[in-house]
C-alpha positions as CSV (number, residue, x, y, z in Angstrom):
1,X,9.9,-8.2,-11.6
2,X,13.5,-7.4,-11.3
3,X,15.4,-5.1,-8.8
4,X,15.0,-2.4,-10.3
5,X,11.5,-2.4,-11.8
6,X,10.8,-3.4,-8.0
7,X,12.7,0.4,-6.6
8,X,10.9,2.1,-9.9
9,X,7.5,1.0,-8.2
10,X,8.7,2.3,-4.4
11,X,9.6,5.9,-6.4
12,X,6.7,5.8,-8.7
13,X,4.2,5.9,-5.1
14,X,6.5,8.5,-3.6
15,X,5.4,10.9,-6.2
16,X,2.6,9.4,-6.6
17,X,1.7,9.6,-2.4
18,X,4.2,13.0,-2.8
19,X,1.6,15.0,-5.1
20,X,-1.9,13.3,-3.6
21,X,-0.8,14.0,0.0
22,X,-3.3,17.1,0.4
23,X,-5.9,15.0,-0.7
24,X,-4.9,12.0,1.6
25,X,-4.7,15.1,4.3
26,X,-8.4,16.6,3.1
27,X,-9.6,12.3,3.3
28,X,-8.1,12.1,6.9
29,X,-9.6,15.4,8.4
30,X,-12.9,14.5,7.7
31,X,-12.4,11.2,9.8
32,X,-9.3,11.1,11.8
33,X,-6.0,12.5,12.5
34,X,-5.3,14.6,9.9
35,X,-1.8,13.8,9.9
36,X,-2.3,11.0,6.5
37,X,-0.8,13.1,4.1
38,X,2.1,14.0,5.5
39,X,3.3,10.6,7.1
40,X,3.0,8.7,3.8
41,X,4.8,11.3,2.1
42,X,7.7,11.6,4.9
43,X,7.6,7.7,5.0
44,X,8.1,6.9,1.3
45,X,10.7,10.1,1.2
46,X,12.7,8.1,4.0
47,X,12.4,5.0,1.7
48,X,13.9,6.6,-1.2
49,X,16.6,7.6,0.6
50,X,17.4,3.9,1.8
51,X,17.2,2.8,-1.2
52,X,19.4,5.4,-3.3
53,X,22.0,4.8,-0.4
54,X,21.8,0.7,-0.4
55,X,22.5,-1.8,-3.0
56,X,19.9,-4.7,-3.4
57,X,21.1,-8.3,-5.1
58,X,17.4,-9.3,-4.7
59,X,13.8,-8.0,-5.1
60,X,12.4,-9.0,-1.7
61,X,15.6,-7.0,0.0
62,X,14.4,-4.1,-1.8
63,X,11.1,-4.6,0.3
64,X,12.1,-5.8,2.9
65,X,14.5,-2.0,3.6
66,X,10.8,-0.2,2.5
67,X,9.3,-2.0,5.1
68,X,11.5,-1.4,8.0
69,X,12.2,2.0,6.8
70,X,8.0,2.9,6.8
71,X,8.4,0.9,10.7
72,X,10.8,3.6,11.8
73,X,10.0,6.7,9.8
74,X,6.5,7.4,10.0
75,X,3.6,8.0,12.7
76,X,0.0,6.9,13.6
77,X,-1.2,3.9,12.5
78,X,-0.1,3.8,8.6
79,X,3.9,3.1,9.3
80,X,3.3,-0.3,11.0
81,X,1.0,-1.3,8.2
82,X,2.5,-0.4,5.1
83,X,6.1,-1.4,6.7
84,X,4.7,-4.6,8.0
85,X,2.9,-5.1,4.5
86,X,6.1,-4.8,2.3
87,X,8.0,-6.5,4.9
88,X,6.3,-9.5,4.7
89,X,6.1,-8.8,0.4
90,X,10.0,-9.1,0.4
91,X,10.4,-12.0,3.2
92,X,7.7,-13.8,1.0
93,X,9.7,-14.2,-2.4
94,X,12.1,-16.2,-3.4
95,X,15.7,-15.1,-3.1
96,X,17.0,-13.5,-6.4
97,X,17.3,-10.4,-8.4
98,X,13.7,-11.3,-10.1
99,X,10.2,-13.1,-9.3
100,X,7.7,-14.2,-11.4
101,X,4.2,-12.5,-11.4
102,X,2.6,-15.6,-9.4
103,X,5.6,-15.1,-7.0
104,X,4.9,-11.5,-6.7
105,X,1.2,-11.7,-5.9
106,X,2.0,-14.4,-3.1
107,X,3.7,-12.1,-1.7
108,X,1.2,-9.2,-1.9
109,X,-1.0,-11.8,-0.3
110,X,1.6,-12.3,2.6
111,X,1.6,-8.1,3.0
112,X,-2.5,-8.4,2.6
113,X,-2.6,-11.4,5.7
114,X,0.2,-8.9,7.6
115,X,-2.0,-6.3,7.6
116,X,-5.1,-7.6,8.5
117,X,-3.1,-9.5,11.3
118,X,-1.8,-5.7,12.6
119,X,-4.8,-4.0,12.0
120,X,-7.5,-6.6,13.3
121,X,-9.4,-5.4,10.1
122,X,-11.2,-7.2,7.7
123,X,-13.4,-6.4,4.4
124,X,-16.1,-4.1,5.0
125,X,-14.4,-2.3,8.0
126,X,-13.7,0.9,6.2
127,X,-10.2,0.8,5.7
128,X,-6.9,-0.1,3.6
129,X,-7.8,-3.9,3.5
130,X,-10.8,-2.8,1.3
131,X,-8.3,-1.9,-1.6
132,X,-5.4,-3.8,-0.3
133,X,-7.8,-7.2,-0.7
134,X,-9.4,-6.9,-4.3
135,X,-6.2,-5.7,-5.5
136,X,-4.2,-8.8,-4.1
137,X,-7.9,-10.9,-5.8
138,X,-7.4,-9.5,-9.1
139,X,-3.7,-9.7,-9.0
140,X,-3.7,-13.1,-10.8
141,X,-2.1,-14.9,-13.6
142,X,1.7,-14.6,-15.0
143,X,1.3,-11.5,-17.3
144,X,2.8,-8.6,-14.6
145,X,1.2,-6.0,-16.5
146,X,-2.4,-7.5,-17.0
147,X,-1.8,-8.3,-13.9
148,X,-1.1,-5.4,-12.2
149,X,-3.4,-3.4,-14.5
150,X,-6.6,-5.3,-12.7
151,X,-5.2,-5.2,-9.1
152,X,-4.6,-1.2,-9.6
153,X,-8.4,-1.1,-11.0
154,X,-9.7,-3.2,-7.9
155,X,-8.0,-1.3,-5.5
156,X,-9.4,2.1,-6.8
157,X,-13.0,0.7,-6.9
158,X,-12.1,-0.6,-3.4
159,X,-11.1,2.7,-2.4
160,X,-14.1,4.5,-3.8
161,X,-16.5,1.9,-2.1
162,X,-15.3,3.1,1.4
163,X,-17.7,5.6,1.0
164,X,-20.5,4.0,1.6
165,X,-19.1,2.3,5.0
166,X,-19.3,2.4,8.2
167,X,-15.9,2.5,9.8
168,X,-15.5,-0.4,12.4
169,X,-11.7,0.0,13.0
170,X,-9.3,3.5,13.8
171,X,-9.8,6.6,14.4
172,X,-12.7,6.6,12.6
173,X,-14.5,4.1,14.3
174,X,-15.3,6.3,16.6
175,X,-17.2,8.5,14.3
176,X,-19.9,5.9,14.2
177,X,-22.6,6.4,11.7
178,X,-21.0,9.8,10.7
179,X,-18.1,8.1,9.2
180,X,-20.7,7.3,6.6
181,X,-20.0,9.4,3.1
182,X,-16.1,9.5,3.6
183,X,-13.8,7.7,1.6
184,X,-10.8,6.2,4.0
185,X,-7.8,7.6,3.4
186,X,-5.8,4.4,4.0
187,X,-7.5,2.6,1.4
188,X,-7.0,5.5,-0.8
189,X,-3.3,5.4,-0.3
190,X,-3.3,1.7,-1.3
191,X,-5.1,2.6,-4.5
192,X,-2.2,5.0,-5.3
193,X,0.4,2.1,-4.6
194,X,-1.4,-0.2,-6.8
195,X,-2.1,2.5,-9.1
196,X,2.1,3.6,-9.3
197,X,2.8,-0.7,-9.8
198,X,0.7,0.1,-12.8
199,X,1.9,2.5,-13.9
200,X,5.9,1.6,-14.0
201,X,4.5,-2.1,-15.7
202,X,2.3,-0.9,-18.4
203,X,5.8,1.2,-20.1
């Protein structure tokens, strides 16, 4: 991954968390705040912007500038998480304008342990680390596209598996056994992150 595949990724989940944000909304109604929908897409709005106005000699600045940008732009739980999760992605790789695939998923695994550290969550808890962890899992080998073709596929099937929780951490914790039948919005904002690496690999 080089600099600039790394920014395609960040603008490919803009539009990806851009056009699903009523769904993310719909997701987070059912179970929380409400408010999902619209952070994400305000947060990865702000990071675009940071990004079009900066110039990055290496791919973990590139994350590192998503990360603090998510910290200071967005609300409720999701900016510490996803701006602690590709903070720790960017301080994890090697300096350089590219990283291997095996450096890469390291680093997702650094974002993954940041995130669980922040959130006190773990698998089974009904929330982002149930797509955020298979993903990282499947995330193997040193093809970037295969690679990142499974960890999108993991974290959607992740995502989908939420259903069938019972949330133990957030808002909807407090739901109890109601929180039953709803898919978590965080780990279906994951999916769409893993799902937008995919996508701007596989061309």
């Amino acid at each position: 991954m080089e600099v600039d595949l790394a920014i395609a990724w960040l603008r490919a989940a803009a539009d990806s968390v851009a056009a699903s944000a009523g769904e993310l909304t719909r997701l987070d109604a059912a179970i929380g705040d409400g408010d999902h929908g619209v952070n994400m897409s305000r947060g990865f709005t702000a990071v675009i912007a940071a990004l079009d106005a900066g110039t990055f000699d290496s791919v973990g600045d590139v994350f590192v500038k998503a990360g603090t940008t998510l910290i200071s732009k967005v609300g409720g739980a999701s900016g510490p998480l996803y701006g602690s999760a590709f903070r720790a992605l960017g301080k994890a790789l090697p300096a350089g304008p590219s990283v291997t695939a095996p450096e890469l998923a390291a680093g997702l695994r650094a974002g993954l342990e940041a995130v669980r550290k922040l959130g006190k969550a773990d698998p089974g808890d009904a929330t982002m680390v149930d797509a955020f962890q298979p993903a990282v899992d499947a995330f193997t080998g040193d093809d970037l596209a295969a690679a990142a073709e499974n960890a999108a596929r993991a974290a959607e099937q992740g995502a989908r598996a939420t259903v069938d929780l019972r949330a133990r951490k957030g808002r909807a914790s407090y739901l109890g056994e109601r929180s039953v039948g709803h898919q978590d919005p965080g780990a279906t904002s994951t999916a769409l992150i893993f799902r937008a690496l995919n996508a701007v690999t596989a061309k």
